[in-house]
C-alpha positions in Angstrom: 190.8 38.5 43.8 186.8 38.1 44.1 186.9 39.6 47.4 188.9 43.3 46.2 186.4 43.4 43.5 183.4 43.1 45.8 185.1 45.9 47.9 185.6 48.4 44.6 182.1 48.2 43.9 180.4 48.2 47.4 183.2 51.5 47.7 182.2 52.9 44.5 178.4 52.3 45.7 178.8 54.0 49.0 180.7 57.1 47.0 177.6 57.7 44.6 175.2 57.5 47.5 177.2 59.9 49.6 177.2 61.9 46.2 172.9 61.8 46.1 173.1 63.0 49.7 175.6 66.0 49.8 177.3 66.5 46.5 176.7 66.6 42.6 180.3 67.7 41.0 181.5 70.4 43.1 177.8 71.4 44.6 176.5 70.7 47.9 173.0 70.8 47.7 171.7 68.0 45.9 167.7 66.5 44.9 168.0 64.0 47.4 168.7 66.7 50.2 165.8 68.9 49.0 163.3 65.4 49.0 164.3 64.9 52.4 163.6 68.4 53.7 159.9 68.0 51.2 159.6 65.1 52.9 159.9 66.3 56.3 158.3 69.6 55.6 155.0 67.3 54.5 155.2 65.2 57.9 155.3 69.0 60.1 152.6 69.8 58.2 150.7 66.5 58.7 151.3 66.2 62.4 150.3 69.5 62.5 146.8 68.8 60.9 146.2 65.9 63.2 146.7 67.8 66.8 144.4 70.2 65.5 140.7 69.2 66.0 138.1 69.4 63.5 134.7 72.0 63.7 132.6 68.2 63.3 134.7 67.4 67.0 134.1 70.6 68.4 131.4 71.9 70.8 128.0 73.0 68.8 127.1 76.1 67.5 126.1 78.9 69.9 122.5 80.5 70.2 120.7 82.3 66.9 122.3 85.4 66.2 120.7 88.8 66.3 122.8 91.4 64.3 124.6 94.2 65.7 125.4 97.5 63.7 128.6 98.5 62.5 130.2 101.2 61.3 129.9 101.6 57.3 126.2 100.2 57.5 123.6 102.4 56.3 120.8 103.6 58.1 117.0 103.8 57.2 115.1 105.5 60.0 111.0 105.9 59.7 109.3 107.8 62.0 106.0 107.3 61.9 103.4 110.3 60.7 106.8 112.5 60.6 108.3 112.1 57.4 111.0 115.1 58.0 112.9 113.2 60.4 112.7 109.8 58.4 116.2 110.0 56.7 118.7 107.6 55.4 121.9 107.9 57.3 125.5 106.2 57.2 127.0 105.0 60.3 130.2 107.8 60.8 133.5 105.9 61.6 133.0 106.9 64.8 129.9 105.0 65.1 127.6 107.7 65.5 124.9 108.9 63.5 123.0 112.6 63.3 119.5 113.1 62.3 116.7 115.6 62.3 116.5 117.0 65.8 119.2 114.3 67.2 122.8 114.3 66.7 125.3 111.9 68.0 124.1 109.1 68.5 126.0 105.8 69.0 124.8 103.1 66.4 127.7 100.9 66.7 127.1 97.8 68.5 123.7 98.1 69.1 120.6 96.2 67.2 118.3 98.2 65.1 115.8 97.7 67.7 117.9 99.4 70.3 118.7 102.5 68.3 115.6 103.1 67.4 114.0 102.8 71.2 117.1 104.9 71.9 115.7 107.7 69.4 112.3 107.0 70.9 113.5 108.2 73.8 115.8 111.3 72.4 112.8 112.4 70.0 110.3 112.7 72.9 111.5 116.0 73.6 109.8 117.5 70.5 107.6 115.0 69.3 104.7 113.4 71.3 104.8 109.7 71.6 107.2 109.1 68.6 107.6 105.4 66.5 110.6 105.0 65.2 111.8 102.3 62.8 115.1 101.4 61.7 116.2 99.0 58.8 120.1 98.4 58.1 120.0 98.7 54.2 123.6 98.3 53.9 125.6 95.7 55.6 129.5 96.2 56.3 129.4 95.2 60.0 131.9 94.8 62.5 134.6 92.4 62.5 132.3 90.4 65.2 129.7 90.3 62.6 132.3 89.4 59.7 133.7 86.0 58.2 137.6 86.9 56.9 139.2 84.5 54.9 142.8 85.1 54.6 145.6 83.3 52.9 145.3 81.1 49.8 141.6 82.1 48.5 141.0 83.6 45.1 139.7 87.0 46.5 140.4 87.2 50.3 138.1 89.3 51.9 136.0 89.8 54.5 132.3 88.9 54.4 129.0 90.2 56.3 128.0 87.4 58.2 124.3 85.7 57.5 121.8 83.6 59.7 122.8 79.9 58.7 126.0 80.7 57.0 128.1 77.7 56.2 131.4 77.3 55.2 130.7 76.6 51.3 129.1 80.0 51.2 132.3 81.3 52.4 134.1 80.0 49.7 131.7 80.8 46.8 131.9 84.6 47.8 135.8 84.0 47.7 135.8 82.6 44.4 137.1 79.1 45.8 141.0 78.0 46.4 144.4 78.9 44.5 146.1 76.3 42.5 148.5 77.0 45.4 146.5 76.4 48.3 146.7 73.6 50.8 142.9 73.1 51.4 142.9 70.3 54.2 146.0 72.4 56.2 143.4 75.4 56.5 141.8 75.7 59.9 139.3 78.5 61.5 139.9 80.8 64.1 137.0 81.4 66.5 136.1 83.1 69.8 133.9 81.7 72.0 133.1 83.0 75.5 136.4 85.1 75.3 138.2 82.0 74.4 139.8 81.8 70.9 140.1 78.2 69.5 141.9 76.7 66.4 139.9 74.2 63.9 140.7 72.2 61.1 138.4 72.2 58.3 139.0 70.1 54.8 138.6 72.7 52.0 140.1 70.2 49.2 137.4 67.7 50.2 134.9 70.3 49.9 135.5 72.3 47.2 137.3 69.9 44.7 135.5 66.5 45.8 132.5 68.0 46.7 132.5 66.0 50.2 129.5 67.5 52.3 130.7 66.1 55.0 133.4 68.9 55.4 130.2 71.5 55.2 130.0 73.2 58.4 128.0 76.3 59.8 130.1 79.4 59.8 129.9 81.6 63.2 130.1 85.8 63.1 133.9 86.6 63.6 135.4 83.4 62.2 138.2 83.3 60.3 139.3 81.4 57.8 143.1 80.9 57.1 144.2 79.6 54.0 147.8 77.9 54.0 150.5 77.6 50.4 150.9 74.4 49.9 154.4 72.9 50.0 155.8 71.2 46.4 
């Protein structure tokens, strides 16, 4: 009698845990099906995180930067003991510019200090010995001379890149993470030598537990990809 008793209970036992798994009444997706998948879905994402190194593993930083021009940036140009050619110009989306006696001229992807020996050189023609100076104003820069953050920031965007950025700079001119981001799942992009790596960097830590520690110097063409976290 003991022993069919013991049987109807482990039976009915076995039924409701086969009932947590697969069913509820006549349904077939159940909580304990969708904390399994969670549960798995958090262990992708963790393995994930792990295979991918961190910037404080990676090779250092690469040689000061000297800034390039871009299309968008504006343009002062001096030239010296002629002020009718010193103008203020725009960088055309073609990455030309026009001024005074010289038209067409690629800016884009040249330092100031390269355009300007470049009009040196064109202005010689109609003035003797010109000195030309030129002083980007305006920054918009190209996407080499950008930091994007995509993803899971407050305002996404992409940012002129500055000597000594670092990566809590990003995130102040991004207005920090959403309450749906997964901060320590982000990682940067960057391109090195024609080579584009993949690095982890801990933006919970950082922002919310002000951990320095996941503070790291920011490159021109970085970018920053912000993952949704998974609930």
């Amino acid at each position: 009698m003991m022993v069919g008793l013991n049987a109807g209970i482990i039976g009915r036992v076995r039924q409701r845990q086969e009932g947590n798994v697969e069913m509820i009444g006549d349904g077939y997706r159940t909580a304990g099906a969708a904390g399994i998948r969670a549960v798995a879905g958090l262990m992708i994402i963790a393995l994930v995180a792990c295979a991918t190194p961190t910037l404080e593993d990676s090779e250092p930083v690469s040689e000061p930067h000297m800034y390039r021009i871009g299309v968008g940036d504006t343009l002062d140009i001096f030239v010296w003991d002629n002020p009718e050619l010193s103008v203020s110009v725009p960088v055309r989306p073609d990455g030309r510019i026009s001024t005074p006696l010289v038209e067409d001229v690629m800016a884009s992807g040249r330092t100031p200090a390269e355009l300007a020996r470049e009009m040196e050189q064109r202005l010689s023609k109609y003035v003797r010995r010109p000195t030309v100076t030129i002083i980007v104003t305006q920054i918009v820069g190209r996407t080499t001379e950008q930091v994007r953050v995509v993803g899971q920031a407050t305002n996404p965007q992409a940012i002129p890149y500055r000597e000594d950025m670092t990566l809590l700079d990003v995130m102040i001119e991004v207005g920090g993470l959403t309450e749906f981001a997964s901060g320590n799942s982000a990682y940067l992009v960057r391109t090195s030598n024609g080579t584009q790596r993949r690095y982890r960097v801990r933006l919970d830590d950082l922002v919310n537990d002000g951990d320095m520690s996941a503070n790291v110097r920011m490159e021109p063409g970085d970018v920053i990809i912000i993952p949704e976290a998974w609930f």
